[in-house]
SETOR-803105 format. One record per residue: residue in three letters; x, y, z of N, C-alpha, C in turn. Coordinates in steps of 0.02 Angstrom, whole numbers, padded with zeros to 5 digits, always signed. Example, Ala and Ser with C-alpha at 12.3 -4.5 7.8 and 13.67 -1.06 7.14 Angstrom:
<sites>
ALA+00660-00284+00390+00615-00225+00390+00660-00165+00390/SER+00642-00112+00354+00684-00053+00357+00645+00002+00394/
</sites>
This chain:
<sites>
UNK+02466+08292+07114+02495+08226+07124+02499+08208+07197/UNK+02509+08240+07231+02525+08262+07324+02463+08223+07339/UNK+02408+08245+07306+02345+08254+07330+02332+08168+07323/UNK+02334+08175+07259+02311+08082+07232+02344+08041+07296/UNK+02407+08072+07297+02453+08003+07325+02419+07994+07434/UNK+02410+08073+07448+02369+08075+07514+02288+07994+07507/UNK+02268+08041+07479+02182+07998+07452+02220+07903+07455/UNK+02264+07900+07413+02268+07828+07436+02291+07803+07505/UNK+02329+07833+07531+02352+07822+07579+02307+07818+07634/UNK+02279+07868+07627+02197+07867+07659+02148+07837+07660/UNK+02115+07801+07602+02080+07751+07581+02127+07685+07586/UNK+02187+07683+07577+02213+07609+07590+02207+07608+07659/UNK+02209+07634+07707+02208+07635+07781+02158+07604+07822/UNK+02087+07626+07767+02035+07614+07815+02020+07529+07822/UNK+02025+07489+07776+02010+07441+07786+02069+07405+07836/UNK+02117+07427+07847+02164+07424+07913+02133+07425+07965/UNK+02099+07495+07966+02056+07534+08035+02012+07482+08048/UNK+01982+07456+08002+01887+07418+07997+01933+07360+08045/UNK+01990+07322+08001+02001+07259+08026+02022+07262+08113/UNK+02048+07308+08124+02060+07313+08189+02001+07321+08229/UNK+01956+07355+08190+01893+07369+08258+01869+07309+08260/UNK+01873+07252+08192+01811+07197+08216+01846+07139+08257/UNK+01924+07155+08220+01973+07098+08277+01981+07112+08359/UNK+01968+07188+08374+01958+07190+08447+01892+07167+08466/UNK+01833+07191+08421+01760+07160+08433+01765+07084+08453/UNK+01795+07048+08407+01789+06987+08415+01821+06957+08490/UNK+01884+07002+08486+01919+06969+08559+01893+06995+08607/UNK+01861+07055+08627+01829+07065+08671+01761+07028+08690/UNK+01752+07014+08643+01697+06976+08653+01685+06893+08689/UNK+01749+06867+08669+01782+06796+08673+01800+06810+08760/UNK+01847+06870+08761+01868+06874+08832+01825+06893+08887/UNK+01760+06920+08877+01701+06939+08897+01672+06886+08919/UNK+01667+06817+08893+01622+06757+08890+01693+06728+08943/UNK+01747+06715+08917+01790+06679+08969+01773+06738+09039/UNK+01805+06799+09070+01785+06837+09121+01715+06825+09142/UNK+01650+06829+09124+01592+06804+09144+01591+06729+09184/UNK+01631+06695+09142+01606+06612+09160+01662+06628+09236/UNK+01714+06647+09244+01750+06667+09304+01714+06692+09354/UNK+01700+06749+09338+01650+06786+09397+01601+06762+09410/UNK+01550+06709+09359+01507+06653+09402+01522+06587+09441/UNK+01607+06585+09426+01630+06521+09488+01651+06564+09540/UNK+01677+06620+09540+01706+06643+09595+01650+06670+09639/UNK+01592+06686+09609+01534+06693+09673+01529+06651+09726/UNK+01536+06603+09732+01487+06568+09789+01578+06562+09813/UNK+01628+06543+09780+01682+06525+09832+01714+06599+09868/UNK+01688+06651+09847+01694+06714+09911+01632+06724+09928/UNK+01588+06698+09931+01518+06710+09970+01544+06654+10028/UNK+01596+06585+10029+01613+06534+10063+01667+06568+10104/UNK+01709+06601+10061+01762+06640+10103+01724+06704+10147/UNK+01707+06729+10139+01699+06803+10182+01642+06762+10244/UNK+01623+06713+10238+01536+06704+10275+01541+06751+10322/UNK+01492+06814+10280+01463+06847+10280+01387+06852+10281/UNK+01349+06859+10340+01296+06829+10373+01241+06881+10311/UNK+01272+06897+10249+01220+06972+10209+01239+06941+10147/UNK+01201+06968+10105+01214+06988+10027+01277+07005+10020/UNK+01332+06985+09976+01407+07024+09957+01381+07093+09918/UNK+01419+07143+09957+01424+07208+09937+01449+07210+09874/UNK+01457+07228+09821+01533+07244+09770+01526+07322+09745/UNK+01574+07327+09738+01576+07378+09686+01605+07371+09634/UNK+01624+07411+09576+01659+07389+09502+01707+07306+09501/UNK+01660+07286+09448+01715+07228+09442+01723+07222+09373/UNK+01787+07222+09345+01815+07207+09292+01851+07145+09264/UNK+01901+07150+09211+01930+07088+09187+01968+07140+09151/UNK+02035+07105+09146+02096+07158+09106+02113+07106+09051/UNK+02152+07152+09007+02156+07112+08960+02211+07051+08967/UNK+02254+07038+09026+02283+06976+09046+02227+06921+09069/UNK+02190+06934+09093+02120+06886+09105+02118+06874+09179/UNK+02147+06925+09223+02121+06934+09269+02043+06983+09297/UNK+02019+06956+09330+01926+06978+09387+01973+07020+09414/UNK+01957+07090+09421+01982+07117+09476+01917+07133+09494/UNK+01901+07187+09569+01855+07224+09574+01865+07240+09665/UNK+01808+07259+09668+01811+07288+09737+01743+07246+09782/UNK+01759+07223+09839+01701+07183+09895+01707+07220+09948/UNK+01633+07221+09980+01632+07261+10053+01639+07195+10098/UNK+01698+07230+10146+01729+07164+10187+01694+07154+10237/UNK+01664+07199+10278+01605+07192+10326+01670+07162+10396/UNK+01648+07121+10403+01692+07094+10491+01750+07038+10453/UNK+01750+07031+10398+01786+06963+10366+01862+07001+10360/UNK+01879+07043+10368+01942+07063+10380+01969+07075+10435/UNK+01933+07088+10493+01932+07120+10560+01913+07183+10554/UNK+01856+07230+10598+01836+07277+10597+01807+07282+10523/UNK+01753+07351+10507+01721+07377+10454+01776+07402+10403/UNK+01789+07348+10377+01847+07359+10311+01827+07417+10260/UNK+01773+07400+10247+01733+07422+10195+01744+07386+10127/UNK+01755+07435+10080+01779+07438+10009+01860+07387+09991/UNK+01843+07336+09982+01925+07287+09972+01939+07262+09923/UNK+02000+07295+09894+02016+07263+09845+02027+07191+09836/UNK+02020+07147+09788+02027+07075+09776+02035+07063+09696/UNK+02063+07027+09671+02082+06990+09598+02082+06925+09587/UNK+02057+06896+09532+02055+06812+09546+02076+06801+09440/UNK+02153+06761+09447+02180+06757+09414+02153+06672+09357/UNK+02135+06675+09308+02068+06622+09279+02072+06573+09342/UNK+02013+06603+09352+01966+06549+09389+02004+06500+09462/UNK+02043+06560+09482+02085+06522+09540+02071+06549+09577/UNK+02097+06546+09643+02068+06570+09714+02069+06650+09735/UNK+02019+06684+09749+02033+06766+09746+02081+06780+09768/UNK+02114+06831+09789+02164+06861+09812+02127+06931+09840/UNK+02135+06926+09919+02114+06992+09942+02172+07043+09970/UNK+02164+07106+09951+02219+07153+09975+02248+07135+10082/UNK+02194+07142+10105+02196+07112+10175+02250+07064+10187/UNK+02239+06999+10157+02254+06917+10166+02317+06909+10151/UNK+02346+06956+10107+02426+06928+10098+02467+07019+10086/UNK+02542+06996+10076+02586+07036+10094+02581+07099+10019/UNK+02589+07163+10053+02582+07195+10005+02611+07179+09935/UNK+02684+07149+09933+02722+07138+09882+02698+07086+09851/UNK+02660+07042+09890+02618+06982+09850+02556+07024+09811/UNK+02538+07058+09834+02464+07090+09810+02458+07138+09752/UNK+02528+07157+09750+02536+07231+09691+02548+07218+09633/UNK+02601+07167+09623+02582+07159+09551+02510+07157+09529/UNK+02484+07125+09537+02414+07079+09503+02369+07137+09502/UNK+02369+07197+09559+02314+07255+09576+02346+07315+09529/UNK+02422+07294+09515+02453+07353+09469+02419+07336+09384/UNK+02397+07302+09384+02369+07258+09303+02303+07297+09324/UNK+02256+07272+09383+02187+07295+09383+02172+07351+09386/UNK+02244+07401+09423+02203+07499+09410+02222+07515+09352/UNK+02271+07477+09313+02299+07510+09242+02249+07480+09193/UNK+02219+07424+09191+02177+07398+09139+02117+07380+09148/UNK+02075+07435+09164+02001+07380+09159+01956+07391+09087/UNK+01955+07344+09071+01948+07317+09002+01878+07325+08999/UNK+01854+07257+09020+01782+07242+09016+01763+07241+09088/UNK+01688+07291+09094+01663+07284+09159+01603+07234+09168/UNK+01616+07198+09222+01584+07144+09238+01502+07195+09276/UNK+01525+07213+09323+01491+07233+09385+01497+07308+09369/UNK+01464+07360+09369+01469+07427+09369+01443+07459+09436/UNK+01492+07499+09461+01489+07522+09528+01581+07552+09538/UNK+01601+07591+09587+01629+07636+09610+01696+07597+09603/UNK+01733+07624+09603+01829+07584+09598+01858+07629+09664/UNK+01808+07667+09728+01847+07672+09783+01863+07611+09828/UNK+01898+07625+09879+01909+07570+09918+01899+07612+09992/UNK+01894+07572+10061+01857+07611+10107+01810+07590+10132/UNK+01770+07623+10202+01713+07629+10223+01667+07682+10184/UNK+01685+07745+10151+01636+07805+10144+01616+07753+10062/UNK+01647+07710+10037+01629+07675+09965+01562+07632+09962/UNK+01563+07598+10029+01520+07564+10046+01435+07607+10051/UNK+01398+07551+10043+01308+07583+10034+01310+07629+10094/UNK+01323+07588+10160+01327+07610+10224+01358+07672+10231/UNK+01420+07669+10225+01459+07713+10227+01447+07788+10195/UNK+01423+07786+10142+01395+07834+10104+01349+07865+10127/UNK+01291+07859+10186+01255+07886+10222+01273+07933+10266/UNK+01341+07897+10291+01393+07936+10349+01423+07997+10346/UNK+01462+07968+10274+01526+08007+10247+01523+08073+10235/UNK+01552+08123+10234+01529+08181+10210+01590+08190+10160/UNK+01565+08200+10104+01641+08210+10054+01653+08293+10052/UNK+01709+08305+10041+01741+08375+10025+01766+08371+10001/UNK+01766+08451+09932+01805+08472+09874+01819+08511+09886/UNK+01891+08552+09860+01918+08589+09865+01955+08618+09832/
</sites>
């Protein structure tokens, strides 16, 4: 009887399981298309912000499931000195936010969402921050384990 009553419980479950995988399918998918259409407005208005006389560097860029772009840009001279690797977040489709540009306490919430959740990756590449993160830098750097 133990047994019967397991087996349903088990079989009633799965179509639970199914519905959940296709209801995240679906929203990931929805939030994928909104994050995309973001990260193609926010190109050219930080290619406007950094003018940066090169190609924008990036590394990993994501979208969390609040619907923030986070990711990482090589700052080059747009911060002062070889920044490297900089964090930045751009909350739907509003103006980035770079770790540099404003006060740490302004900056942490929004970056505390982007190291805890990256959802969907936009851009695939490294989540350090730094000079040794950068293409450049990586030539330089010598890493050590220990």
């Amino acid at each position: 009887m133990l047994d019967a009553a397991l087996l349903v419980v088990f079989v009633g479950a799965v179509p639970i399981g199914l519905g959940a995988v296709i209801y995240d399918h679906a929203t990931r998918a929805a939030a994928r298309t909104r994050a995309e259409r973001i990260w193609t407005q926010m190109q050219p208005v930080m290619v406007a912000h950094l003018k940066q006389g090169r190609p924008l560097e990036y590394g990993a860029v994501w979208a969390t499931h609040s619907g923030l772009v986070c990711g990482l840009i090589n700052g080059w001279g747009s911060f002062g000195g070889l920044s490297g690797m900089t964090p930045f977040y751009v909350w739907k489709a509003g103006k980035p936010v770079f770790a540099p540009e404003v006060s740490v306490t302004d900056f942490a919430p929004g970056w505390r969402d982007c190291a805890t959740d990256a959802w969907i990756e936009l851009v695939k590449g490294s989540m350090e921050t730094g000079w040794c993160a950068t293409r450049q830098g990586a030539k330089t750097c010598k890493m050590m384990s220990g």
